[in-house]
C-alpha positions as CSV (number, residue, x, y, z in Angstrom):
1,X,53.5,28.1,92.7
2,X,55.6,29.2,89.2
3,X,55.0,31.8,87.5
4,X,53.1,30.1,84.4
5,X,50.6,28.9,87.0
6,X,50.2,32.2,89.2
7,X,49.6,34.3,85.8
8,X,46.7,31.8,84.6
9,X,45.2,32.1,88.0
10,X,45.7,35.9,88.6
11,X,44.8,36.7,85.2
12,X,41.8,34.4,85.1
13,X,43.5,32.8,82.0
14,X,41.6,29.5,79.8
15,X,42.7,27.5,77.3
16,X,42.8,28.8,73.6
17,X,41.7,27.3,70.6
18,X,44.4,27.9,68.5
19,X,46.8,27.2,71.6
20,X,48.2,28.9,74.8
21,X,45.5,30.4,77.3
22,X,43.8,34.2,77.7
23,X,41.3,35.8,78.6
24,X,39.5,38.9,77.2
25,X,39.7,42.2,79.1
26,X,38.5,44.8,76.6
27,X,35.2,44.9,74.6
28,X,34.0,48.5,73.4
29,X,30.7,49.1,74.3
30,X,29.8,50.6,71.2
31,X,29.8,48.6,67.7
32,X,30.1,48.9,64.1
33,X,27.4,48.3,61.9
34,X,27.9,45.4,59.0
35,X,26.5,47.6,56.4
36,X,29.5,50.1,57.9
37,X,32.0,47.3,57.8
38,X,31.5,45.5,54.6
39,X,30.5,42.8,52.9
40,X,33.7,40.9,54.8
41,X,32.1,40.6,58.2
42,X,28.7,38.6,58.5
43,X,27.5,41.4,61.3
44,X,28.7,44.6,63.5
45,X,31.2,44.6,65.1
46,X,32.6,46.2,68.6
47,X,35.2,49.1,67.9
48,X,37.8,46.7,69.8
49,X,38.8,44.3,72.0
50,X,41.8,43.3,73.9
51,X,42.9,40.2,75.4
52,X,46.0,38.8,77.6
53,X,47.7,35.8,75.7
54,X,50.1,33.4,77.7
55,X,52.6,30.8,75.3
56,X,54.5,28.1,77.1
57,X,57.3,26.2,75.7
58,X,57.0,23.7,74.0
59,X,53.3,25.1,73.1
60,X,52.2,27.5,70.3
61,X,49.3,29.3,68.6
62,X,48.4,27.4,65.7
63,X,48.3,29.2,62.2
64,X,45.0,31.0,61.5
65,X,44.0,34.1,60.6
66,X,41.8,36.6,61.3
67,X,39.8,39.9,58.9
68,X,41.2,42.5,60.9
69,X,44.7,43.7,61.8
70,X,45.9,42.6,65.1
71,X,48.3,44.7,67.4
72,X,51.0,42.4,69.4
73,X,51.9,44.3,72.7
74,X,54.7,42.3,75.5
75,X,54.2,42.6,78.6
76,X,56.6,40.1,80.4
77,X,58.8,36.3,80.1
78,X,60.4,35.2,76.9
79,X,60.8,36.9,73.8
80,X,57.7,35.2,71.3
81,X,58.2,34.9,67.6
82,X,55.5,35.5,65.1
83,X,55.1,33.2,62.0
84,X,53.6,34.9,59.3
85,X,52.8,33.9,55.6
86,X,51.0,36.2,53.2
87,X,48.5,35.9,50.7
88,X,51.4,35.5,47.8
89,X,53.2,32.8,49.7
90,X,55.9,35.0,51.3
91,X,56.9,33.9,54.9
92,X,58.6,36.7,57.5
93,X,58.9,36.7,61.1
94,X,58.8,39.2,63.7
95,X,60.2,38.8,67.4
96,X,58.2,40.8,70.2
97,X,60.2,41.3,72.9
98,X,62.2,44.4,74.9
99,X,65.8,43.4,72.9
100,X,65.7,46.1,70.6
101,X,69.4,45.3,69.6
102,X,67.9,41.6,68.4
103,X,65.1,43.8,66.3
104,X,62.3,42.9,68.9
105,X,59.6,45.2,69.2
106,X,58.0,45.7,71.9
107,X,54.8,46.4,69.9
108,X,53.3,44.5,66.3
109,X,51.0,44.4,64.0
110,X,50.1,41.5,62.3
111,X,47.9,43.0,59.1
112,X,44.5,41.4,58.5
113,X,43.8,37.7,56.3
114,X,48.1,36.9,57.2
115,X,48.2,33.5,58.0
116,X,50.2,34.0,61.5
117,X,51.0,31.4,64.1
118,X,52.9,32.2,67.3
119,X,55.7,30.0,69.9
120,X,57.7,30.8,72.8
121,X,61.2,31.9,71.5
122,X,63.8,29.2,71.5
123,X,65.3,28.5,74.9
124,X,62.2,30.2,76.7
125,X,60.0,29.6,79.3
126,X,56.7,31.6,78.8
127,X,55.5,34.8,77.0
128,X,52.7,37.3,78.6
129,X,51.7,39.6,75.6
130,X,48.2,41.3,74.8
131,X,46.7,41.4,71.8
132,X,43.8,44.3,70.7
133,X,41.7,43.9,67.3
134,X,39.9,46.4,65.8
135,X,37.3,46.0,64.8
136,X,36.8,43.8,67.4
137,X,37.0,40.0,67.7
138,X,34.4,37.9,66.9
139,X,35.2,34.2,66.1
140,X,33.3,34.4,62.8
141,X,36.7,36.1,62.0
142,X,38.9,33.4,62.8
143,X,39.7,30.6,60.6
144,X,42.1,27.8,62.0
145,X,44.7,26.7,58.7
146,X,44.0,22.9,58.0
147,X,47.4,21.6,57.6
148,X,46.8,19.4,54.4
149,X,44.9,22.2,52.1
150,X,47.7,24.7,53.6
151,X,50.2,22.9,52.7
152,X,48.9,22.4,48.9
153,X,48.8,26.1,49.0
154,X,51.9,26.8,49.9
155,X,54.2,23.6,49.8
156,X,57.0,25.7,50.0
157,X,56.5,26.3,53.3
158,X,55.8,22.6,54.2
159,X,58.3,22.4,57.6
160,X,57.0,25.2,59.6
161,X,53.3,24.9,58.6
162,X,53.8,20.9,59.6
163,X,55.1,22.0,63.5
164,X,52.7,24.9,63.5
165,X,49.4,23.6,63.0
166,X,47.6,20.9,64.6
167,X,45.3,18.8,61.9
């Protein structure tokens, strides 16, 4: 068995929507109310949550984004690269690995309502990394970019948004 393979059975990974597998293994018990929260979120919300997140090359996480910030942490494999464009239309990337020399981080957080899309490093294999959102996740938060309109609104950004999302 390789490694990809023992980590989604170990780990009890499944497929992601936006691409790659996980599996959440934090939830808080206690919530947030929406009247606490804001007129954002459409409900309360757990304090945070946590998941594992496996890439594969020649796979990524699509572009979406999501209300809250959400913290990046490595674990193991390839270096990953984060895609992000704000709301102003400026792109930046961040590496997340242990090659601090190469500015990896080991640890990043992706601030709340950046577009953001994820892949394996160039010349990887895999990337093991967790991710923990607080407030927690709830997929009322998540909105998947649609590849047309996001390219209208940013047409600058035309190549990477075409290889990074998927309709």
């Amino acid at each position: 068995m390789n490694r990809i393979q023992e980590l989604v059975e170990q780990l009890e990974l499944t497929e992601h929507p936006e691409g790659g597998f996980y599996k959440e293994t934090y939830r808080s018990a206690g919530s947030i109310p929406q009247d606490v929260l804001g007129d954002i979120f459409t409900g309360e919300r757990n304090y945070s949550t946590g998941i594992y997140f496996l890439l594969t090359t020649g796979n990524f996480s699509a572009f979406h984004r999501i209300r809250q910030d959400e913290m990046w942490h490595f674990y193991e494999g390839d270096p990953l690269i984060i895609h992000m464009i704000d709301q102003a239309g400026k792109y930046s990337t961040q590496e997340i690995g242990l090659n601090l020399h190469r500015n990896q981080l080991p640890q990043f957080v992706v601030p709340k309502n950046i577009w953001f899309a994820s892949e394996v490093l160039e010349n990887g294999t895999y990337s093991l990394v967790g991710c923990t959102v607080s407030p927690g996740f709830d997929f009322e938060d998540f909105e998947l970019a649609k590849r047309d309109q996001f390219i209208n609104n940013f047409p600058q950004h035309e190549e990477i948004i075409q290889r990074l999302t998927r309709a």
